[in-house]
Structures are given as structure tokens and as C-alpha cells.
Residue frames as a rotation matrix with the C-alpha (Angstrom) as fourth column:
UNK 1
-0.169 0.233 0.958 1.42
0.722 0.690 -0.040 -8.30
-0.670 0.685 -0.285 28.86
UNK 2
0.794 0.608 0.005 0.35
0.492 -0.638 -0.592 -5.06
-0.357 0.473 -0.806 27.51
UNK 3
0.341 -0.819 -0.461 3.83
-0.590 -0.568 0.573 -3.91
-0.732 0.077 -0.677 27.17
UNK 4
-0.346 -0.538 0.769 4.74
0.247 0.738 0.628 -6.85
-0.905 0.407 -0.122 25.46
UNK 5
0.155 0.758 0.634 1.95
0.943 0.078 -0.323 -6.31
-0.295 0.647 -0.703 22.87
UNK 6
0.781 -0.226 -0.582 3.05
-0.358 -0.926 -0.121 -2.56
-0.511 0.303 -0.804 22.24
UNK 7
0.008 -0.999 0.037 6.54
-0.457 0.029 0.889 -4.27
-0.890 -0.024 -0.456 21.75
UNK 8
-0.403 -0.174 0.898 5.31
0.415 0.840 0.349 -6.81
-0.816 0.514 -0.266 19.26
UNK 9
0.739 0.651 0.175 3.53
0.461 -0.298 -0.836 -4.19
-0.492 0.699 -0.520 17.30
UNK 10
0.648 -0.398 -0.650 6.11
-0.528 -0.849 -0.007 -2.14
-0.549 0.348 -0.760 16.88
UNK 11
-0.079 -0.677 0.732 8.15
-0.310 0.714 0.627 -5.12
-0.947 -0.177 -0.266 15.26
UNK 12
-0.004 0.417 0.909 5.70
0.618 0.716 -0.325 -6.38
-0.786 0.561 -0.260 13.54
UNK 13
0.895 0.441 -0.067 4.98
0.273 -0.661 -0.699 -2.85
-0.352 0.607 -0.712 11.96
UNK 14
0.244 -0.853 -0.461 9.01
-0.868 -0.404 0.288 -1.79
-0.432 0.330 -0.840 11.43
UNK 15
-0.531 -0.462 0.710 9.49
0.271 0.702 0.659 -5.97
-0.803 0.542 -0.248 9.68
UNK 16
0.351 0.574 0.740 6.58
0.902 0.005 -0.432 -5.28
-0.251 0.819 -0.516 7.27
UNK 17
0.954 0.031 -0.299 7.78
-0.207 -0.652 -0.729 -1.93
-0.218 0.757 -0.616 5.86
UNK 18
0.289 -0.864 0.412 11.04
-0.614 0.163 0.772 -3.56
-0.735 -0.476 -0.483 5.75
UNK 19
-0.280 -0.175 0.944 9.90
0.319 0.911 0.263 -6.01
-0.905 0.375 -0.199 3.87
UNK 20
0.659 0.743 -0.120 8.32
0.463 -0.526 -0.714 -3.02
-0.593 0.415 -0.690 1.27
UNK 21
0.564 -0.607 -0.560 10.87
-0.516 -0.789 0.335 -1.02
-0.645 0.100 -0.758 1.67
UNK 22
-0.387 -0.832 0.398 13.08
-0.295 0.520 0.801 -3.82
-0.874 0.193 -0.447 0.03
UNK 23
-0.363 0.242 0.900 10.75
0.787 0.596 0.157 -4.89
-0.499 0.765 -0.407 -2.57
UNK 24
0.884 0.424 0.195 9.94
0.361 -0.355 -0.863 -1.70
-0.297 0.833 -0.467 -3.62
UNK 25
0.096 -0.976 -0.193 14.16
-0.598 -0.212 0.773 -1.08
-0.796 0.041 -0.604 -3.94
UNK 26
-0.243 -0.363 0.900 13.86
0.209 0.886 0.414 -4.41
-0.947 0.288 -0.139 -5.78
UNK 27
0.053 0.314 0.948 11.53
0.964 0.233 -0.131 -3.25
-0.262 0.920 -0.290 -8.36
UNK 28
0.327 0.278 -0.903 12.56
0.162 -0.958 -0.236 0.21
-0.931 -0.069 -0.359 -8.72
UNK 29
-0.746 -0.640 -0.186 14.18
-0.200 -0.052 0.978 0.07
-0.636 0.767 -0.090 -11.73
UNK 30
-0.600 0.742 0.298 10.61
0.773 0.441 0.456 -1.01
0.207 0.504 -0.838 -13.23
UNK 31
-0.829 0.228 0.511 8.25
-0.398 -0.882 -0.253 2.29
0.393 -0.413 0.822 -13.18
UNK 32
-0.174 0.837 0.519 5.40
-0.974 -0.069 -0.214 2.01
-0.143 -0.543 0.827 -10.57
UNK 33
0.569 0.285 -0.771 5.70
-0.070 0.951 0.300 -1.89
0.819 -0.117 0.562 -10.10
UNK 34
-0.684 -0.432 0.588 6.20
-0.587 -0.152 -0.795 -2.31
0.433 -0.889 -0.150 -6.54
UNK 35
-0.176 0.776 -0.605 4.42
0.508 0.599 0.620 -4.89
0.843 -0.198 -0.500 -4.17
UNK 36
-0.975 -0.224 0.011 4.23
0.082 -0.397 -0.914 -2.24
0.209 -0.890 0.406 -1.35
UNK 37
-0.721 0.692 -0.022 0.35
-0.639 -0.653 0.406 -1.50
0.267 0.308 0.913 -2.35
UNK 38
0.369 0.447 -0.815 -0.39
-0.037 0.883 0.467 -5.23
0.929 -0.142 0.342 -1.77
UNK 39
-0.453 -0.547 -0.704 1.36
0.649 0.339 -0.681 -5.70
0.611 -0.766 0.201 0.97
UNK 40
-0.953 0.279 0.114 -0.31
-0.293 -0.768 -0.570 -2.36
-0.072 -0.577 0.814 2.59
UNK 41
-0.014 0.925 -0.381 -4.07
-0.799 0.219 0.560 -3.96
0.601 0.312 0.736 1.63
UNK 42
0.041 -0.197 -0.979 -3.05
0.043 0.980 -0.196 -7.09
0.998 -0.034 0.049 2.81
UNK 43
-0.901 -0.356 -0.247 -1.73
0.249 0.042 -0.968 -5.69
0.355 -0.934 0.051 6.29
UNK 44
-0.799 0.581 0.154 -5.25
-0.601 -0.779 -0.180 -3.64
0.015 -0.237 0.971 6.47
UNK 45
0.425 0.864 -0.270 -7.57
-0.504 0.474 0.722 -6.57
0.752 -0.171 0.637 5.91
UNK 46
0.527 0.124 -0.841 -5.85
0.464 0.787 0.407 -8.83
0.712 -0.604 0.358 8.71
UNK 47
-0.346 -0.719 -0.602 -4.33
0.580 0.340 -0.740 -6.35
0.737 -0.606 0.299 11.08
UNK 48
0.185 0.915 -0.359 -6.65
0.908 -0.299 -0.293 -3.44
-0.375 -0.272 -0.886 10.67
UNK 49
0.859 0.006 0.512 -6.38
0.247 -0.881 -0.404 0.16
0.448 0.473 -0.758 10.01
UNK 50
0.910 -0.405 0.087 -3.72
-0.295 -0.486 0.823 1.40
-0.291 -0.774 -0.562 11.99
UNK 51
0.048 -0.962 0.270 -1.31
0.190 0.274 0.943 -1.05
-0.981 0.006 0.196 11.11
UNK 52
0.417 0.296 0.859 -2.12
0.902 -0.016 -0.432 -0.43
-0.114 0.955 -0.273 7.39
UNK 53
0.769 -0.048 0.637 -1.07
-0.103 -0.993 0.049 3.38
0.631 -0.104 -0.769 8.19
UNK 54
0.531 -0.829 -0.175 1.79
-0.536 -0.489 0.688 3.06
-0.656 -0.272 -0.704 9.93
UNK 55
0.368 -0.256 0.894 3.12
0.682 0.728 -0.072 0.22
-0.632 0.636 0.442 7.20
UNK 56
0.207 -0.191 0.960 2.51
0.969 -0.096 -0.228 2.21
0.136 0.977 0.165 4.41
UNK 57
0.886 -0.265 0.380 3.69
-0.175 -0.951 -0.256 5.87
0.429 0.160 -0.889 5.75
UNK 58
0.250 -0.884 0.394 7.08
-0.042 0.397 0.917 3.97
-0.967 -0.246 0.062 7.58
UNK 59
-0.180 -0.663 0.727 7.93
0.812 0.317 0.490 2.47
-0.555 0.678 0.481 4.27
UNK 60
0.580 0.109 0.807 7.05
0.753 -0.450 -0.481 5.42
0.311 0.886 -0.343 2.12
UNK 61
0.749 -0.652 0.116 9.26
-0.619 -0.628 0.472 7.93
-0.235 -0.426 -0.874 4.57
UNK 62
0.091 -0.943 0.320 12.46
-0.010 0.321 0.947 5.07
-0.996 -0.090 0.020 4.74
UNK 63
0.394 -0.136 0.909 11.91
0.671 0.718 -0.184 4.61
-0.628 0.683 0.374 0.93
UNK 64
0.620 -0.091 0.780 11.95
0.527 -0.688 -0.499 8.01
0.582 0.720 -0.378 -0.07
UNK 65
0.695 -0.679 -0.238 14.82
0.114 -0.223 0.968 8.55
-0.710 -0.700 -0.077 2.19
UNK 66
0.006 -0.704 0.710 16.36
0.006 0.710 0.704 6.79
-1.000 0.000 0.009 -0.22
UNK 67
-0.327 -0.117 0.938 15.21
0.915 0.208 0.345 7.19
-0.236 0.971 0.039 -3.44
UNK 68
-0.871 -0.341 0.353 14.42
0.408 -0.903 0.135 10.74
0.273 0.262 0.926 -2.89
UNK 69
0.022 0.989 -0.145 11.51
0.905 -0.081 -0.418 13.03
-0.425 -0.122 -0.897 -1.14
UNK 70
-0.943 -0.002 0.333 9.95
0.228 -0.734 0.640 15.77
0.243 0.679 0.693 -2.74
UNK 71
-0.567 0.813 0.131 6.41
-0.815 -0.530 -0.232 17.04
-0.119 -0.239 0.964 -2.58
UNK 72
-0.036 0.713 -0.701 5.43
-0.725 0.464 0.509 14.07
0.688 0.526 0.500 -4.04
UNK 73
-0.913 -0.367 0.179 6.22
-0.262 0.190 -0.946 12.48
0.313 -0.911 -0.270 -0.34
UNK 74
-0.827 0.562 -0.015 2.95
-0.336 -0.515 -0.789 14.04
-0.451 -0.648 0.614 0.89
UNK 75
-0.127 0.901 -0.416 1.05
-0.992 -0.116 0.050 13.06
-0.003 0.419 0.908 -1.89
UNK 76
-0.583 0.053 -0.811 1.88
-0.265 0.931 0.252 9.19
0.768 0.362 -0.529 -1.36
UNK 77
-0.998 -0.037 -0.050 1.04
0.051 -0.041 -0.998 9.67
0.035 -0.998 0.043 2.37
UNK 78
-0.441 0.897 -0.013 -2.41
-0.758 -0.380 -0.530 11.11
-0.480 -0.223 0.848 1.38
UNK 79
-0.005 0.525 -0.851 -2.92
-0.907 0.356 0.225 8.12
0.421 0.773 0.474 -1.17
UNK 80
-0.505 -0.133 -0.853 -2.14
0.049 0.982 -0.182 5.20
0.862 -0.134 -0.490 1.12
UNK 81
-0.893 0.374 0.251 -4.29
-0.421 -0.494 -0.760 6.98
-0.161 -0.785 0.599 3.64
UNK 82
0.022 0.957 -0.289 -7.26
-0.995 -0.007 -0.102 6.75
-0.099 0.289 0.952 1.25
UNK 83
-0.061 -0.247 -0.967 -6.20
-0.661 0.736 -0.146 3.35
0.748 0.630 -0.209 0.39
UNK 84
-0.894 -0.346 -0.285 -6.28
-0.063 0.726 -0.685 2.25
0.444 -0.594 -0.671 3.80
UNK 85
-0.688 0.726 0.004 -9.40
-0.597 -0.563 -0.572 4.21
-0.413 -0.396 0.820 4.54
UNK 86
0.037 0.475 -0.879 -10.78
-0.925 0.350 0.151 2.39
0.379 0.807 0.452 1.59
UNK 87
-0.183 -0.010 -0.983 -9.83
-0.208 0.978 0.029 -1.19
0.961 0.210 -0.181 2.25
UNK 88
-0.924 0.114 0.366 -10.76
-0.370 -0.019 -0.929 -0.88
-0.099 -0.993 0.060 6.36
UNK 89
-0.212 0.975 -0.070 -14.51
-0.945 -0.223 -0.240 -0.07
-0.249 0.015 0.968 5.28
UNK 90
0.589 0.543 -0.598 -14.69
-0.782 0.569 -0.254 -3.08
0.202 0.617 0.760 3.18
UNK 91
-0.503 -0.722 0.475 -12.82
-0.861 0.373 -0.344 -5.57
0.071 -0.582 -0.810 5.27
UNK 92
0.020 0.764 0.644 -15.56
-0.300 0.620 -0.725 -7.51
-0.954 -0.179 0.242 6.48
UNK 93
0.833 0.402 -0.380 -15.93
-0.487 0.206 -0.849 -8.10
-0.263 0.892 0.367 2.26
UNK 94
0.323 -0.895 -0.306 -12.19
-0.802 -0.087 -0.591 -8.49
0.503 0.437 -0.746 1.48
UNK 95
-0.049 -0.208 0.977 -11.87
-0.851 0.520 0.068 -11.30
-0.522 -0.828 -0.202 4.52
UNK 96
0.291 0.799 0.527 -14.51
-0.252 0.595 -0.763 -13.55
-0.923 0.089 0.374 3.12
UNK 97
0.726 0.126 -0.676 -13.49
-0.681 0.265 -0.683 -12.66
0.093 0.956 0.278 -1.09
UNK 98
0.800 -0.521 0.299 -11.14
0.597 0.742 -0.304 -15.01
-0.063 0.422 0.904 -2.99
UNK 99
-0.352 -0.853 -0.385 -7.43
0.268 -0.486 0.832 -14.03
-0.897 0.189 0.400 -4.21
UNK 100
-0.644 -0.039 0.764 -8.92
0.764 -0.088 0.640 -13.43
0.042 0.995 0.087 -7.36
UNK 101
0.570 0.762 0.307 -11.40
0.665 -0.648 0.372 -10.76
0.483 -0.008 -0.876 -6.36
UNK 102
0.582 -0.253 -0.773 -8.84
0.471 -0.670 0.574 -9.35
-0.663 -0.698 -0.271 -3.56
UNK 103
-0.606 -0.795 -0.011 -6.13
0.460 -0.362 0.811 -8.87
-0.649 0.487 0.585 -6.68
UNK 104
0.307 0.606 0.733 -9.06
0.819 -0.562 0.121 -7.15
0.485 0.563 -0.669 -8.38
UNK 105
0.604 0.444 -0.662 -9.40
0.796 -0.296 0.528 -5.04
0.039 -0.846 -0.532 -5.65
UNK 106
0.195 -0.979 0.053 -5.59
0.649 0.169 0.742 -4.67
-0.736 -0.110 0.668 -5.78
UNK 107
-0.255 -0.116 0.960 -5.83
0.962 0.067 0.263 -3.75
-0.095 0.991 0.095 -9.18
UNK 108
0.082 0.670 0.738 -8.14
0.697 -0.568 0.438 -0.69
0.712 0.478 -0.514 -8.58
UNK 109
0.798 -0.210 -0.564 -6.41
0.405 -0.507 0.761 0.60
-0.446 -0.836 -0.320 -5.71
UNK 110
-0.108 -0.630 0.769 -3.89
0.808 0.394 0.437 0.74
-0.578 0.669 0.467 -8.32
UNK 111
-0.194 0.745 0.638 -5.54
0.784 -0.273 0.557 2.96
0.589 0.609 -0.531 -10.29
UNK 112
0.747 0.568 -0.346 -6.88
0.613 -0.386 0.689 4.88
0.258 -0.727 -0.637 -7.03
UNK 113
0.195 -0.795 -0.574 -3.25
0.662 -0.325 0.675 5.34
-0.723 -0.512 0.463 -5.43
UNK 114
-0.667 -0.512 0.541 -2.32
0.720 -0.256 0.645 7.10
-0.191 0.820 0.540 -9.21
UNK 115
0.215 0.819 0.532 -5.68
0.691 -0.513 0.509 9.43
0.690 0.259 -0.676 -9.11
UNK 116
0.919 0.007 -0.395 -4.92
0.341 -0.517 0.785 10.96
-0.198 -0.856 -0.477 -5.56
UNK 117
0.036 -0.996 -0.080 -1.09
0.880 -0.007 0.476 10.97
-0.475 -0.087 0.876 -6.25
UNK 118
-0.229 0.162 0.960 -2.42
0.871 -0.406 0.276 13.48
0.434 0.900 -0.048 -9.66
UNK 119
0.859 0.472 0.200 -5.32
0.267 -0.744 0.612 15.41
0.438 -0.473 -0.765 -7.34
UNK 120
0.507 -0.497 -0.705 -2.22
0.809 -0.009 0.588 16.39
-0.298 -0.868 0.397 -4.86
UNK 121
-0.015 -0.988 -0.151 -0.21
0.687 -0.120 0.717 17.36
-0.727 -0.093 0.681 -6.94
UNK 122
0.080 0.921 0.381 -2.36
0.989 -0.024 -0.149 19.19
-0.128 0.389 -0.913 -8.98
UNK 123
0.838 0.009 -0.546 -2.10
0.373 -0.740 0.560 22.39
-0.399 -0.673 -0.623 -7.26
UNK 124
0.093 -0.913 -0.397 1.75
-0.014 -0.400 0.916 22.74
-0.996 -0.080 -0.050 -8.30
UNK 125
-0.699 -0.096 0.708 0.86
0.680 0.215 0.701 22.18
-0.220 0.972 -0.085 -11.95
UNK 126
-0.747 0.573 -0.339 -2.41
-0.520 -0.820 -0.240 24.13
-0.415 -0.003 0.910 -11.61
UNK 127
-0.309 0.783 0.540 -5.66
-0.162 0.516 -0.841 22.87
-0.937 -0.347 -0.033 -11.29
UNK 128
0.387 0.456 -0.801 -6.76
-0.763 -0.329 -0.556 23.85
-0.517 0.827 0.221 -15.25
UNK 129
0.156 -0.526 -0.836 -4.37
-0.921 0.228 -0.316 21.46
0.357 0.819 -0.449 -16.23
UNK 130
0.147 0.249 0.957 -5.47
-0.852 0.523 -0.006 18.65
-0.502 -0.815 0.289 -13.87
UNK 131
0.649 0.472 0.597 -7.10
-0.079 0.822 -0.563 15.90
-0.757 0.318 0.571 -16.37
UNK 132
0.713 -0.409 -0.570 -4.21
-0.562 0.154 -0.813 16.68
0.420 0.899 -0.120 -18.80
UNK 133
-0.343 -0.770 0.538 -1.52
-0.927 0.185 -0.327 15.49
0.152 -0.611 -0.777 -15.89
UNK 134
0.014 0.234 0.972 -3.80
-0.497 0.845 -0.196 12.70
-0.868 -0.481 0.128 -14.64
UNK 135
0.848 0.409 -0.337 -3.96
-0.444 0.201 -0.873 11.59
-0.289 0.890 0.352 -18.43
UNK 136
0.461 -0.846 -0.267 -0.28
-0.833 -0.309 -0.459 11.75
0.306 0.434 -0.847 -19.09
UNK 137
-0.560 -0.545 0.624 0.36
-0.806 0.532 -0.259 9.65
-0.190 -0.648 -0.737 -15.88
UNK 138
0.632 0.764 -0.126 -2.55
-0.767 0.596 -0.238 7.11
-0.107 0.248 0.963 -17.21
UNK 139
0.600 -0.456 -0.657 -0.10
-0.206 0.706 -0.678 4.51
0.773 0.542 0.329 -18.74
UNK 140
-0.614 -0.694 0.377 1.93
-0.407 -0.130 -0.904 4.56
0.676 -0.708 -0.203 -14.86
UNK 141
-0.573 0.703 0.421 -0.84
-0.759 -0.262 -0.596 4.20
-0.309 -0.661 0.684 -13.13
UNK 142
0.747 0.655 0.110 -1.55
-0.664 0.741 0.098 0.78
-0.017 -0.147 0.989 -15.09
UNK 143
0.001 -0.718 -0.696 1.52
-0.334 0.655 -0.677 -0.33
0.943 0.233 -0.239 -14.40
UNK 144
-0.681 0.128 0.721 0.61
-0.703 -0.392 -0.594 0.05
0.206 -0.911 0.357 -10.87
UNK 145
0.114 0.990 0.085 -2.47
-0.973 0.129 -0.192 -1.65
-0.201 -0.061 0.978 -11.26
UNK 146
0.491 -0.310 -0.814 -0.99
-0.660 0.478 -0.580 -4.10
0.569 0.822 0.030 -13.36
UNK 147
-0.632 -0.697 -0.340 1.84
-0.031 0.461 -0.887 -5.24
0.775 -0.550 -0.313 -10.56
UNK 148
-0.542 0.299 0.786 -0.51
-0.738 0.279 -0.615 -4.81
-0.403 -0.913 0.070 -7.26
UNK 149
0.525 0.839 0.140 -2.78
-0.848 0.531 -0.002 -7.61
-0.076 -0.118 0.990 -9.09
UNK 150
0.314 -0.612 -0.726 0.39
-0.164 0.718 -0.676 -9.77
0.935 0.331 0.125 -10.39
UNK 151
-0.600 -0.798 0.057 1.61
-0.308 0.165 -0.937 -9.35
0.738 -0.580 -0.345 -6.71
UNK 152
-0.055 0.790 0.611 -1.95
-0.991 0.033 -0.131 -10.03
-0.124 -0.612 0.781 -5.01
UNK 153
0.635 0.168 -0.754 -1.94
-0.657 0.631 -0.413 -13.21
0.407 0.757 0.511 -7.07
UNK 154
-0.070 -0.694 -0.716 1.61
0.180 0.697 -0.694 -14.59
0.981 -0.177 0.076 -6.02
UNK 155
-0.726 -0.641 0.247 1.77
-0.231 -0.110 -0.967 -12.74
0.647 -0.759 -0.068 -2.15
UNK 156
0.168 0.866 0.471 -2.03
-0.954 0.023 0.298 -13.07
0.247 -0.500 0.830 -0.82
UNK 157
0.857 0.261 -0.443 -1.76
-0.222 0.965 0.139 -17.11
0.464 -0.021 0.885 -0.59
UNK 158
0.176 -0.626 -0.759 1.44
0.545 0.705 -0.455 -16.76
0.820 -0.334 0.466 1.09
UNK 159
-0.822 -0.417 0.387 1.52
-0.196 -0.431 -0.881 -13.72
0.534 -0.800 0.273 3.18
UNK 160
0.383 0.667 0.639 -2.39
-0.813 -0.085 0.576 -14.10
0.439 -0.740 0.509 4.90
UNK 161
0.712 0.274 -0.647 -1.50
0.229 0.780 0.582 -17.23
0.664 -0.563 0.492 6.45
UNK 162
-0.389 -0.921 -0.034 2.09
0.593 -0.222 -0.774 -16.12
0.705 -0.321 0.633 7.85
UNK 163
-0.549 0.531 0.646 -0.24
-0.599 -0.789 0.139 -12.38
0.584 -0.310 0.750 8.93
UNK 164
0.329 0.944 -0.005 -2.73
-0.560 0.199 0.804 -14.58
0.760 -0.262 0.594 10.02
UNK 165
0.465 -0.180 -0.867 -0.82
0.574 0.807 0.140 -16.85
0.674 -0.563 0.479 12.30
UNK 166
-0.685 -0.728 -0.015 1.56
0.578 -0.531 -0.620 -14.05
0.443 -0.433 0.785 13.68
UNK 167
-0.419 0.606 0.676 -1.52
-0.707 -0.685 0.175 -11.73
0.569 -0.405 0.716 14.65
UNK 168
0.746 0.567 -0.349 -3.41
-0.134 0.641 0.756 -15.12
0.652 -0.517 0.554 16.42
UNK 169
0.098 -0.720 -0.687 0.13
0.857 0.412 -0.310 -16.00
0.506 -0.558 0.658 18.06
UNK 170
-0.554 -0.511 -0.657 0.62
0.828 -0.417 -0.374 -12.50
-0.083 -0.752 0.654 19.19
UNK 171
-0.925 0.355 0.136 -1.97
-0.358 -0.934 0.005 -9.77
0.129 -0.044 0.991 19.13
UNK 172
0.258 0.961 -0.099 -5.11
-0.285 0.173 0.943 -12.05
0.923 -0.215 0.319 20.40
């Protein structure tokens, strides 16, 4: 049984960045609207940490296969880290809130993912010139914000039940 349950994670964890990986292809042509951020919150409040982290560093390696890696690679890696780090702690809250509080949530991870992305990268711009970069990238960084709450809105009510039935059917 325990094999089986390795087997079904790894599925479960290579369909969901699949399903990222495609939707952030879909919206790439739009800057920094992408539902990968929801979708990587979402997996973290109902599968846990882990799967949140491998979700969102799978799809950010196959995406930027594809649309190109650079340094800035490392810095998504470290922001969907914090982002998962972030939305573990406060699970127990995020379970319980509404879709309208979780696409807050959404909203300011938004925001978050576009602060760390800045602090990374920082270094290669030089540090003095930090708050002018993170400024610059301000108006990206609510589009971000902008799309993880428009996509918290439309995907929370349909993906938690789907998540929620597939983890009860296989991973309890």
C-alpha cells in the first residue's frame, strides 16, 4: 500500500505542475498573470507543504525549460519556497477562511512572490540600487497580485473540492 501511495504522489505532483505548466504557457503572453501562484497555495493548504514545493519548483524548472532559465530560475525557487513556507504556517487559518479572504491572501502572496524575486536578484544589480529595482518592477508585481486573486476567485471553488476528494480517495 505504501508503494502505491509513493506512486500516487508522484502523479498527483507531476498532473498539478502540468496543469501550471500549461496555464502559465497559456497566459504568457500577458506579463506576470499566471494561475501557477494559486494553484501552488491551493496545493499547500490541502496537501501540505511538500507537495506545495515540489508543485511549484517542478513547474517552475519544466516552465523555464521552456520559456527560458536564467538566474532568475533560482530566484522563483526561493520565492515559492517562502510562499509555501508562508501559506503551511497559516493553514489551519486558510482551511477554515472563505474564497474571498483566501484570494486576498492570493493577492499578497502576489506582491510577496515579486519582493523576494527583487531581494534575489538584487545582488546582480547591486544592493544600493535595491528599492529602485523593486520600484520599477512595482506595476508587475500587481499584475501578479491582480491575476492570483482573479484566479483564487474562479479556481478555489473548483479545484478544493476535486484536491479535496483526490487526497481523501488516495492519500488517507
Amino acid at each position: 500500500m505504501e508503494k502505491n501511495k509513493t506512486l500516487f504522489s508522484l502523479i498527483t505532483i507531476a498532473l498539478i505542475s502540468s496543469i501550471c505548466f500549461v496555464g502559465r504557457l497559456a497566459f504568457s503572453s500577458l506579463p506576470n498573470i499566471q494561475p501557477v501562484t494559486t494553484i501552488v497555495i491551493l496545493v499547500t493548504i490541502i496537501f501540505g507543504f511538500k507537495y506545495g514545493l515540489a508543485v511549484s519548483i517542478t513547474t517552475m524548472f519544466i516552465s523555464n525549460l521552456y520559456l527560458g532559465m536564467g538566474p532568475w530560475t533560482l530566484a522563483q525557487f526561493a520565492a515559492y519556497a517562502g510562499i509555501v513556507i508562508i501559506t503551511a504556517l497559516l493553514t489551519h487559518f486558510l482551511t477554515r477562511a472563505s474564497t474571498l479572504i483566501n484570494a486576498f491572501f492570493c493577492l499578497l502572496m502576489g506582491y510577496f512572490f515579486g519582493f523576494v524575486i527583487s531581494l534575489v536578484q538584487a545582488p546582480f544589480f547591486g544592493i544600493k540600487t535595491f528599492w529602485i529595482y523593486y520600484l520599477q518592477g512595482l506595476s508587475f508585481d500587481t499584475l501578479h497580485a491582480l491575476g492570483n486573486f482573479a484566479f483564487a476567485i474562479v479556481l478555489f471553488p473548483v479545484l478544493t473540492p476535486l484536491f479535496s476528494k483526490l487526497k481523501t480517495k488516495y492519500f488517507t
